[in-house]
MARPAKE-594165 format. One line per field, with one value per residue: z negated, y, x of N, C-alpha, C in turn; residue number from 1. Coordinates in steps of 0.1 Angstrom, whole numbers. Example, Ala and Ser with C-alpha at 12.3 -4.5 7.8 and 13.67 -1.06 7.14 Angstrom:
<rs>
nz (-78_-71)
ny (-57_-22)
nx (132_128)
caz (-78_-71)
cay (-45_-11)
cax (123_137)
cz (-78_-79)
cy (-33_0)
cx (132_129)
pos (1_2)
</rs>
This chain:
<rs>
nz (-237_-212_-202_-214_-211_-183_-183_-193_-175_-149_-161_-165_-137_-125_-140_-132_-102_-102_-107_-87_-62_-35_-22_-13_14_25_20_1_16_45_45_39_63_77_71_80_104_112_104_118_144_174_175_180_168_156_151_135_116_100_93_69_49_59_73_109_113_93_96_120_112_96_116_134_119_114_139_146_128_140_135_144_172_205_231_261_265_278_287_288_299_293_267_238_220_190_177_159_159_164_141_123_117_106_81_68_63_46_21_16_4_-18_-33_-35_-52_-72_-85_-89_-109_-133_-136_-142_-162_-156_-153_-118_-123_-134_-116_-95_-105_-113_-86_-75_-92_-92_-59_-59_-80_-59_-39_-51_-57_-30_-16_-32_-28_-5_29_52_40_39_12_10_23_18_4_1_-26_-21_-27_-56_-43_-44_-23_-1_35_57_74_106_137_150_185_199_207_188_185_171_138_102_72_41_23_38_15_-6_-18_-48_-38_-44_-37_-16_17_29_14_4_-1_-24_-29_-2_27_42_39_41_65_99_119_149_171_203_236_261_293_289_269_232_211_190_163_185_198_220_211_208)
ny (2173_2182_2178_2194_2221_2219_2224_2248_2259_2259_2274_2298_2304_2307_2331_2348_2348_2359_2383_2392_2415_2413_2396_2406_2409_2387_2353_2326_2307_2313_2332_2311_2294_2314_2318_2295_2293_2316_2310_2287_2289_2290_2262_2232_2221_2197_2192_2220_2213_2185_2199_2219_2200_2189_2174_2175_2182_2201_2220_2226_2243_2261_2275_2288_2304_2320_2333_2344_2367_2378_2369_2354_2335_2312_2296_2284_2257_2257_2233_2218_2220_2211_2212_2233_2255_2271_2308_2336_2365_2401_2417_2395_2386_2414_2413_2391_2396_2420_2408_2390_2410_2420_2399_2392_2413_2413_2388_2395_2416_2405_2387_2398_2399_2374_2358_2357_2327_2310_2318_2306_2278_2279_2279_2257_2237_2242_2237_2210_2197_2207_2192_2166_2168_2169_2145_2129_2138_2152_2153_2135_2142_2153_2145_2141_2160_2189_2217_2255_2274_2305_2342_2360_2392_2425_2439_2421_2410_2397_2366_2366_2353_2322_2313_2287_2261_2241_2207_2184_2170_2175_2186_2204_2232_2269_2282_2268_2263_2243_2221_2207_2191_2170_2161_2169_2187_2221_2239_2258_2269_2287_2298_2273_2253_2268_2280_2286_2259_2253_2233_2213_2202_2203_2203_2176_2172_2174_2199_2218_2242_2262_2253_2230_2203_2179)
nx (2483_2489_2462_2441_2456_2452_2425_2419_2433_2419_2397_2406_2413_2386_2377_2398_2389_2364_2368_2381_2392_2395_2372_2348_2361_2371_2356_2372_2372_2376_2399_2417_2414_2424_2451_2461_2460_2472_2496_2507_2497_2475_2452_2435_2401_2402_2429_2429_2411_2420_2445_2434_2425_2398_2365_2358_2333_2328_2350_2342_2318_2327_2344_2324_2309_2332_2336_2313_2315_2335_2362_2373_2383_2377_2390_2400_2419_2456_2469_2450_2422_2398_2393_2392_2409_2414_2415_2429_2417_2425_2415_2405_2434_2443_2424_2427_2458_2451_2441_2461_2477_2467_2462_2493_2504_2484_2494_2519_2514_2506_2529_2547_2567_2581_2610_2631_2641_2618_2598_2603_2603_2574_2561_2575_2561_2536_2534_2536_2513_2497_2498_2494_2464_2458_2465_2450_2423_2418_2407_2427_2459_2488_2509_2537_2554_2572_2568_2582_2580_2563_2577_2570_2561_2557_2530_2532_2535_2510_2514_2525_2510_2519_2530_2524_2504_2487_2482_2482_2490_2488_2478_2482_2469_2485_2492_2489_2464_2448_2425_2395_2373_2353_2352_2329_2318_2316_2347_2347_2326_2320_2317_2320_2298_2276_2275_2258_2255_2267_2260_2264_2260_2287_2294_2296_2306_2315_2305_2319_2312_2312_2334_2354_2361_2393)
caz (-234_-198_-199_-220_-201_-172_-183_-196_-160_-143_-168_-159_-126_-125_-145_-117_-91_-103_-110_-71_-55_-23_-22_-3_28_30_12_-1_29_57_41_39_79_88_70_86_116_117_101_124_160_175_177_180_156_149_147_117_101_91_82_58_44_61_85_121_115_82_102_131_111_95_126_137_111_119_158_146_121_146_123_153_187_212_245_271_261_289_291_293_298_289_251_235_209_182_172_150_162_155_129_113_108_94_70_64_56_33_14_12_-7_-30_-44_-42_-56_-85_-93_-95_-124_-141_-142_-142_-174_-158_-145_-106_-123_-136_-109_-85_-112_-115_-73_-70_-101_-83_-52_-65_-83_-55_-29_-58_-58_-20_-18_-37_-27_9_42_63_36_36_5_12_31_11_7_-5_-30_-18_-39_-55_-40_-42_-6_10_45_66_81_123_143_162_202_203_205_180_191_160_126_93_59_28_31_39_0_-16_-33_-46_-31_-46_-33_-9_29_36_6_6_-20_-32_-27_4_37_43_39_43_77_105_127_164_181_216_246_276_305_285_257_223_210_173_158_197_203_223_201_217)
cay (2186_2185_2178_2205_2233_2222_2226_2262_2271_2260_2285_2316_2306_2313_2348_2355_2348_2367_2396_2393_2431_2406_2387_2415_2413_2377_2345_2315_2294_2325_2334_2299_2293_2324_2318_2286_2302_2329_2305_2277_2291_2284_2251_2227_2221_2185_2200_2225_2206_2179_2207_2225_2187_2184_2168_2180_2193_2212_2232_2236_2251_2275_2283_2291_2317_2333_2338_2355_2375_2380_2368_2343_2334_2302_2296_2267_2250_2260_2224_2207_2228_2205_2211_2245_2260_2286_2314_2342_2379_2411_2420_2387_2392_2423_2416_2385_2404_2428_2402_2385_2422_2424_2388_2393_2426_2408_2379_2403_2426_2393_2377_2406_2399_2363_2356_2350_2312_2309_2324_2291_2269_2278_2274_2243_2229_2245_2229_2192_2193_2209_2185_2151_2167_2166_2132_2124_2139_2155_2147_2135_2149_2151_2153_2141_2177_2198_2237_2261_2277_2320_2347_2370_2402_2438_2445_2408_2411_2389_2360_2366_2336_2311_2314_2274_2255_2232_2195_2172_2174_2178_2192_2213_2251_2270_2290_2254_2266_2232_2221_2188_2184_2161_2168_2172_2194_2231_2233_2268_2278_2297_2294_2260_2246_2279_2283_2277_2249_2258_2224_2214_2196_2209_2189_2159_2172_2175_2215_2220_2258_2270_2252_2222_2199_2174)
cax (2487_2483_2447_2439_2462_2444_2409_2424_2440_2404_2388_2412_2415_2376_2380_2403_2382_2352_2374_2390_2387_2393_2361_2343_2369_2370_2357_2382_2374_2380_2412_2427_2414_2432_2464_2469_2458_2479_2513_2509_2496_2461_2451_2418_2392_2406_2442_2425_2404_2436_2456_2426_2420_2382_2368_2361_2323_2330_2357_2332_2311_2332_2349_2311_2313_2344_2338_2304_2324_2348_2375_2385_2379_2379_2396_2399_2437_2459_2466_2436_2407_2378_2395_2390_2412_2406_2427_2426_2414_2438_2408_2407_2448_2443_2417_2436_2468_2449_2432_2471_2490_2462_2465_2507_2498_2479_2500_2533_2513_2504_2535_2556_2577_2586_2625_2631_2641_2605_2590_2603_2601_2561_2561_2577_2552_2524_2533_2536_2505_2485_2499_2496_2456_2454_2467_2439_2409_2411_2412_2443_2471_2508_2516_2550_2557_2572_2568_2585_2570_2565_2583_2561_2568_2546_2529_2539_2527_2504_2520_2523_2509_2526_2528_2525_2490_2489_2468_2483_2497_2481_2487_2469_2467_2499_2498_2490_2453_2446_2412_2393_2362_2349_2352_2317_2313_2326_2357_2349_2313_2321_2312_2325_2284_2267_2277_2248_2259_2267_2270_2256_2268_2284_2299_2296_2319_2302_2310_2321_2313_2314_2344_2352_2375_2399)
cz (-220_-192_-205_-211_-184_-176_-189_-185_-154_-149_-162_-146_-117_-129_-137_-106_-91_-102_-95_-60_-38_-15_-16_14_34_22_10_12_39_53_39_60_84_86_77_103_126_112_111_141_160_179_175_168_150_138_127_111_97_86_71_52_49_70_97_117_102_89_112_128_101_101_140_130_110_130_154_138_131_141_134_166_193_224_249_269_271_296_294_287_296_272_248_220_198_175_162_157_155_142_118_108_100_82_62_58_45_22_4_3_-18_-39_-44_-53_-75_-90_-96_-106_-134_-140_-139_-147_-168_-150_-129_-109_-121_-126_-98_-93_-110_-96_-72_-82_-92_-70_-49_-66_-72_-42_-36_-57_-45_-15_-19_-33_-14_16_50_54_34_28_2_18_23_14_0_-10_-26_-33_-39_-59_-40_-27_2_23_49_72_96_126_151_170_203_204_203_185_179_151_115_80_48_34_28_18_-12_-25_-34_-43_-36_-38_-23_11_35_23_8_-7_-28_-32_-15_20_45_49_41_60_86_116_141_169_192_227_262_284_300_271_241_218_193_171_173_204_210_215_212_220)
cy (2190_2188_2188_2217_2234_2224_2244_2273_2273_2273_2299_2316_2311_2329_2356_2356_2358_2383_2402_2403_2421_2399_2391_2417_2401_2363_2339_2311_2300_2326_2324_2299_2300_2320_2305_2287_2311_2323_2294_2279_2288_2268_2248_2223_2210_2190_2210_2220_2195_2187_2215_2209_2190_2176_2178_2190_2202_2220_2236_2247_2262_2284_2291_2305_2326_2337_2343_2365_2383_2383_2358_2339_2319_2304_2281_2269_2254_2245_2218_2219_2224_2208_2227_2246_2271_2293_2326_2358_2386_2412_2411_2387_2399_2420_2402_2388_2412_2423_2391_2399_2420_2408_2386_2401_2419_2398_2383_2410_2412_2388_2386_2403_2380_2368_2349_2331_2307_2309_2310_2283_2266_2276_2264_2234_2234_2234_2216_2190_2199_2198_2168_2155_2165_2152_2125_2125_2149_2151_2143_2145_2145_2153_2155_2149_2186_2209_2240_2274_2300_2328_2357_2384_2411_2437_2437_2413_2402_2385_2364_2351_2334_2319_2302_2271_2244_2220_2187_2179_2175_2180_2198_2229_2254_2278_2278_2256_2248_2236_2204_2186_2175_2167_2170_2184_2206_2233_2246_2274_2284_2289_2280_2252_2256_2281_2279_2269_2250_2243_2222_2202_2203_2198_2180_2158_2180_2193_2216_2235_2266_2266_2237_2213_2188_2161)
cx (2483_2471_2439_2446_2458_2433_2413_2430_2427_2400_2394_2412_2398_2374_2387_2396_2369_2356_2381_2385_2385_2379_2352_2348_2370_2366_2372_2385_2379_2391_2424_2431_2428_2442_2469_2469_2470_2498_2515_2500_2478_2463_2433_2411_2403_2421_2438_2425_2417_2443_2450_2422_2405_2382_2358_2344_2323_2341_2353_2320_2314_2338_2337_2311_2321_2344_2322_2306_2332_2360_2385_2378_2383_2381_2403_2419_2439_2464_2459_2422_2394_2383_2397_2403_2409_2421_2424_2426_2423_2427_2408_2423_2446_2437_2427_2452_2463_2448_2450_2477_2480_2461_2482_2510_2497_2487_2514_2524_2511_2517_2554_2571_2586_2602_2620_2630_2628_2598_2588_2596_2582_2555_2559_2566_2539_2522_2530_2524_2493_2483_2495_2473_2448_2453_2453_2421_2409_2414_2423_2451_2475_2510_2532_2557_2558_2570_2573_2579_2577_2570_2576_2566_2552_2545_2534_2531_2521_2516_2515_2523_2515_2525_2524_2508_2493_2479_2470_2489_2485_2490_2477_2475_2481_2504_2495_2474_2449_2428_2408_2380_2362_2349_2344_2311_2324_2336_2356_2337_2312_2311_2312_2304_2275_2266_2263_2260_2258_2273_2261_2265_2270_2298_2305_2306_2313_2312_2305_2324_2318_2326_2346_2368_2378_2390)
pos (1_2_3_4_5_6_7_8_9_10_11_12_13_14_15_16_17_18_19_20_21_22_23_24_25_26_27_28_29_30_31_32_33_34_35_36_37_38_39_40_41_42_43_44_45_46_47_48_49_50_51_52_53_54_55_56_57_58_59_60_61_62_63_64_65_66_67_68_69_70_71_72_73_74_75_76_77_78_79_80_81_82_83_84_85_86_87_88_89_90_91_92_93_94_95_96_97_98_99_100_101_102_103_104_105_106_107_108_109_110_111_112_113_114_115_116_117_118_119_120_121_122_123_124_125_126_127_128_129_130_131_132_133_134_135_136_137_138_139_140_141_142_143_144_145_146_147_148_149_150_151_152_153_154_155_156_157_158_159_160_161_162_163_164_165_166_167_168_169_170_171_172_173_174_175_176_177_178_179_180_181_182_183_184_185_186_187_188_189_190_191_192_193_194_195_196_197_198_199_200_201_202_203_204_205_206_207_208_209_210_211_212_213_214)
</rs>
């Protein structure tokens, strides 16, 4: 049963995605960045990439992509100035907020008819299985970190970012999209592997997607 109702969610969860008015404003991979971005403060490449499961040059070179977007920006730590952090631009919020009502937007008309019980119930199952798929197949994850799963409301807003600068920790994305691929492969087509590669060397410190990681 399970194996079957998964190869059945994959399928819709494709017909959703093709159908996603969003996909013009920000890929998958931009819209995860930001939201952990914009829920958990600026922080350094390394810091990211553990908490988006990759590793350090797949999140330099999508964060190459968002600072020539100008979906996000880099600046010397106020601690330690040979290490760069990355944060998220007001524009990448916004578009990041828009891109968040219109998939609350969509998964309240789709699942209109369910009860508030349901509604957790399908959270906290969501959650498990997207943290039991991290586990498995990406980078540095907790899956022993719970979340609580969000209530789907018309017109949610964008999360506001931290004040903190994040240097440790890791986790999967803050809305749980499960993610399998491989950490050198991108997990949704997007920019993740499209990106061009901004690295270099300055005062002896190697520079990931324009940024200097710790």
């Amino acid at each position: 049963m399970i194996e079957h109702q998964t190869a059945v969610l994959v399928r819709h969860f494709e017909l959703l995605n093709r159908r996603d008015e969003s996909r013009d404003t920000l890929d998958r991979a931009e819209y995860l960045a930001l939201r952990t971005l914009a829920s958990a403060g600026p922080m350094d490449i390394n810091t990211l990439a553990a908490a988006l499961g990759v590793d350090p040059s797949t999140a330099g070179r999508q964060v190459a992509v968002m600072r020539n977007a100008g979906l996000a920006a880099c600046s010397p730590d106020p601690a330690d100035r040979r290490r760069s952090v990355v944060a998220p631009t007001d524009d990448g919020l916004d578009r990041m907020a828009a891109v968040r009502r219109l998939r609350t937007d969509s998964i309240a008309d789709l699942l209109a008819g369910w009860t508030p019980e349901d509604l957790r119930t399908l959270g906290t199952m969501f959650g498990r299985y997207n943290r039991a798929v991290a586990a498995r197949h990406l980078t540095a994850a907790t899956p022993d970190d719970p979340q609580e799963p969000e209530p789907v409301e018309r017109g949610g807003a964008g999360a506001s970012p931290g004040g903190g600068v994040r240097s440790a920790g890791a986790g999967v994305s803050p809305d749980g999209d499960a993610r399998s691929a491989g950490a050198d492969a991108s997990p949704d087509g997007d920019a993740w592997s499209t990106g061009r590669t901004a690295s270099g060397v300055d005062d002896g410190w190697a520079v990931i997607g324009g940024c200097r990681p710790r």
